[in-house]
Structures are given as structure tokens and as C-alpha cells.
C-alpha positions as CSV (number, residue, x, y, z in Angstrom):
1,X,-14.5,-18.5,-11.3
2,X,-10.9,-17.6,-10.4
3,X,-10.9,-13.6,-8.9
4,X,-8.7,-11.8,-7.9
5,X,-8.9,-9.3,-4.9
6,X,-7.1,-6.2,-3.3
7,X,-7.5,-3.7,-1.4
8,X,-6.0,-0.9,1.1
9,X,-6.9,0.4,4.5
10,X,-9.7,2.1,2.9
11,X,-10.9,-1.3,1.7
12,X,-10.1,-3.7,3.8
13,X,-13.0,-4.5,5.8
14,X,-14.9,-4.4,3.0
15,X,-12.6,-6.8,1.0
16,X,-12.5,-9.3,3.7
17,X,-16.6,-9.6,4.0
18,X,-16.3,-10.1,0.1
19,X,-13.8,-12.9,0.4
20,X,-16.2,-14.8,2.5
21,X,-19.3,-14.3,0.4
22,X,-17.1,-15.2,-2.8
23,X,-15.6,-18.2,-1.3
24,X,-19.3,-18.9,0.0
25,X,-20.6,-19.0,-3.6
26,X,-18.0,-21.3,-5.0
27,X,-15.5,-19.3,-6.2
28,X,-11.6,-19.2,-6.0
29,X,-10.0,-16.5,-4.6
30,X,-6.5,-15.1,-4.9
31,X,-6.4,-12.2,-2.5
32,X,-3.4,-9.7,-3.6
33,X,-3.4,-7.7,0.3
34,X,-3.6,-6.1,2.3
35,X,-2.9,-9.0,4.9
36,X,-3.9,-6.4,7.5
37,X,-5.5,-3.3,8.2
38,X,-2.9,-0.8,8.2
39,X,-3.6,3.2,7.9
40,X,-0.3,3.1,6.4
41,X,-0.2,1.3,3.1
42,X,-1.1,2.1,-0.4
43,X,-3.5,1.2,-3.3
44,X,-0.7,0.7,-5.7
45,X,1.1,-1.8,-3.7
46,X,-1.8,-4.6,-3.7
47,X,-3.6,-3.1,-7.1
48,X,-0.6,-2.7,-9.5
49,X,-0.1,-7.3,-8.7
50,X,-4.0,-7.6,-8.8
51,X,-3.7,-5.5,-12.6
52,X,-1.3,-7.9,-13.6
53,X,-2.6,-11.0,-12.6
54,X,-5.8,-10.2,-14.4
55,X,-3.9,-9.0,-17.8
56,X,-1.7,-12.3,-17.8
57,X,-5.0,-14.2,-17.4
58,X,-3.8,-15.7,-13.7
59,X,-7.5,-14.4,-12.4
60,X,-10.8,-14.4,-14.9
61,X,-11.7,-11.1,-13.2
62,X,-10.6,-8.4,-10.7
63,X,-12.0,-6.5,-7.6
64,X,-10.3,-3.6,-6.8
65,X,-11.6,-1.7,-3.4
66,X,-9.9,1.7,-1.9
67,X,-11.8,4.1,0.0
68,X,-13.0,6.0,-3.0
69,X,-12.8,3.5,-5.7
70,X,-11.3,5.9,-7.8
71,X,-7.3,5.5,-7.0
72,X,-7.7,1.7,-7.8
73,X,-9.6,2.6,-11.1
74,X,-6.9,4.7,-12.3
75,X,-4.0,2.6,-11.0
76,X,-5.5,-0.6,-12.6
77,X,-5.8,1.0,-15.8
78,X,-2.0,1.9,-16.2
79,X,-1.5,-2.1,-16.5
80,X,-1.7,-3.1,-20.5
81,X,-4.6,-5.2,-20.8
82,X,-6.8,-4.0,-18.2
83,X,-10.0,-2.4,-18.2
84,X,-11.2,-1.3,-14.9
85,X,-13.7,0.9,-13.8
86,X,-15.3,2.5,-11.4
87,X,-18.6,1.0,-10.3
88,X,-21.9,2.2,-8.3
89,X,-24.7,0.4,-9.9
90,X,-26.3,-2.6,-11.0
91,X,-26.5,-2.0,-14.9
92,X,-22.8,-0.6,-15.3
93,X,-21.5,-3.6,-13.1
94,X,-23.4,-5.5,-16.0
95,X,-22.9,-3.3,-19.2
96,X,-19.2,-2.8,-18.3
97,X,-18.4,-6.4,-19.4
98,X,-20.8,-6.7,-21.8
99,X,-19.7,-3.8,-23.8
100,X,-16.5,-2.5,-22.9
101,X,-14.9,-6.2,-21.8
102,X,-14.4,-5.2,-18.2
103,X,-12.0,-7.4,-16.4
104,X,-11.9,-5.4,-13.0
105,X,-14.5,-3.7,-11.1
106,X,-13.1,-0.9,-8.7
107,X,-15.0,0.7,-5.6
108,X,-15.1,2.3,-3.1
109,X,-14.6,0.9,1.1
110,X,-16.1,3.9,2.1
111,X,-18.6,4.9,-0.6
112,X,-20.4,1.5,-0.5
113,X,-22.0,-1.0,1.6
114,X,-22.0,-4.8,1.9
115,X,-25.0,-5.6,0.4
116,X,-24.3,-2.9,-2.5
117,X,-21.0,-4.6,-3.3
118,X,-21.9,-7.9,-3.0
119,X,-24.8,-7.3,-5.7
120,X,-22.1,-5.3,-7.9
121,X,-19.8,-8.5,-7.7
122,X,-22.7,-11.2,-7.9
123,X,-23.5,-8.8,-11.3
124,X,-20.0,-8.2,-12.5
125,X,-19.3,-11.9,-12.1
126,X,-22.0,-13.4,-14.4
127,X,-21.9,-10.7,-16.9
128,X,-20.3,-12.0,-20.1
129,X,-18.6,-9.9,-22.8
130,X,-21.2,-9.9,-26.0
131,X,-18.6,-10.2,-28.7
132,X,-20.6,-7.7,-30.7
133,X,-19.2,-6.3,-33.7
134,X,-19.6,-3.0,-32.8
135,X,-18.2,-3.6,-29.2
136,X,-14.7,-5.5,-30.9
137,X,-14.7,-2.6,-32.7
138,X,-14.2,-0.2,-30.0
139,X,-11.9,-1.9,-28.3
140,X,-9.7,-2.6,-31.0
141,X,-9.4,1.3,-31.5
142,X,-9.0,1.2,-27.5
143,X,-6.0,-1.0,-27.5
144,X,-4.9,1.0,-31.0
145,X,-4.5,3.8,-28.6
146,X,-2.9,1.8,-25.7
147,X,-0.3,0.3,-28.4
148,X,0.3,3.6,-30.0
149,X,0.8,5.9,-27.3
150,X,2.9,3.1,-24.9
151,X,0.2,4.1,-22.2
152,X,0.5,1.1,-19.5
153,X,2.3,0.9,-16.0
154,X,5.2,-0.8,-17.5
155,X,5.9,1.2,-20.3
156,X,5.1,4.6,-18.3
157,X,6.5,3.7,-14.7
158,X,8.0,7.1,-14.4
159,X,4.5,8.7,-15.3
């Protein structure tokens, strides 16, 4: 599979162990920064490119790390077409793509380990959206409410 990656200082060391293990199992990886560890940067520099990559359909999926997880979840999610979330478990990292069609999983570099993410992207990764009637349904009223409100980083940018 074709994944994106970013991170910031709060992810980085995190994001570069993930590379390896992702690369290890076969898969292609586009990382989106940081390049370097720098206490200095942002999320929304590296995440706002990863969002996009992943709504334009450059990347199958997304992995977004900052130290909590949750500035990369809400940044993602200003991109049209992209639903990210924040993840600490095993079944969400599963049900969030199976039900809600999640295309990026966010956490956090200082919230969880290695061998916790790696499991959360082995699971994210082979999760498959169900196409279930119920779950097109609920997304359909989802992007109703993204059309109808012009919610999305490019339409919102002053936000």
C-alpha cells in the first residue's frame, strides 16, 4: 500500500521507527516531514500536505503523529475529503475504516509507544471500509454537511 506520513517534533522519533517497520513490511512510503527533529516546527506544516495527498488519492492512507495526536486530528480534518481521527486502540484503528471510511489515523509521539503504534498501523492498514448501507449512509449526510457548510481547509483558511 502507498502511505503517507508526517509528523512534528513531538512525532518524529516515532514517525521515523514507523517508516522502517512500514518499509520492512512492503509498503511505499511518502514521508510529508519533518526531515529533522526540530523543537521549532509545526503540525500544520507537514499535516495540512499529508491531508491533501490523501484526499487527492496520491496515498491509500495517512499517519498523522504529533505529540498528542489530537492537533494532527483536527488539522487533517479541515482538508475536504479527509477523515482522520484520533486513535488509541486496537478495535477503533479497525472500526474507524470499516465504518466511518477512515483514511488517516492520528496519534500521539508522546502518548504511545512503538509496539502500540505499530499494532494501530498494522490494524489501520488492513482494515477495509464495509460498504454497508447504513455506513454510505452516514457519510453521505457527513459530506452533506462538509458541502453545505464550506467546512475544509481550503474553503475556511482564515478559520
Amino acid at each position: 500500500m502507498r502511505v503517507g506520513i508526517a509528523s512534528d517534533h513531538g512525532g518524529f522519533e516515532l514517525k521515523q521507527e514507523l517508516i522502517g517497520q512500514l518499509r520492512a513490511a512492503g509498503h511505499e512510503i511518502i514521508d510529508f516531514g519533518a526531515a529533522s527533529l526540530s523543537q521549532e516546527d509545526d503540525y500544520p506544516d507537514f499535516v495540512i500536505p499529508l491531508a491533501r495527498a490523501v484526499a487527492a488519492g496520491q496515498v491509500e492512507r495517512g499517519v498523522a503523529i504529533c505529540g498528542s495526536g489530537v492537533g494532527a486530528s483536527v488539522c487533517a480534518n479541515k482538508v475536504s475529503g479527509v477523515r482522520a481521527a484520533l486513535i488509541h486502540d486496537h478495535f477503533s484503528a479497525r472500526q474507524g475504516v470499516e465504518d466511518d471510511h477512515m483514511n488517516i489515523l492520528c496519534m500521539g509521539g508522546r502518548t504511545v509507544g512503538v509496539a502500540v503504534a505499530w499494532d494501530l498501523v498494522q490494524t489501520f492498514l488492513a482494515a477495509q471500509f464495509s460498504r454497508a448501507e447504513r455506513h454510505l449512509r452516514r457519510l453521505g449526510k457527513v459530506a452533506s454537511l462538509e458541502a453545505a457548510t464550506g467546512a475544509g481547509y481550503e474553503r475556511n483558511a482564515s478559520s
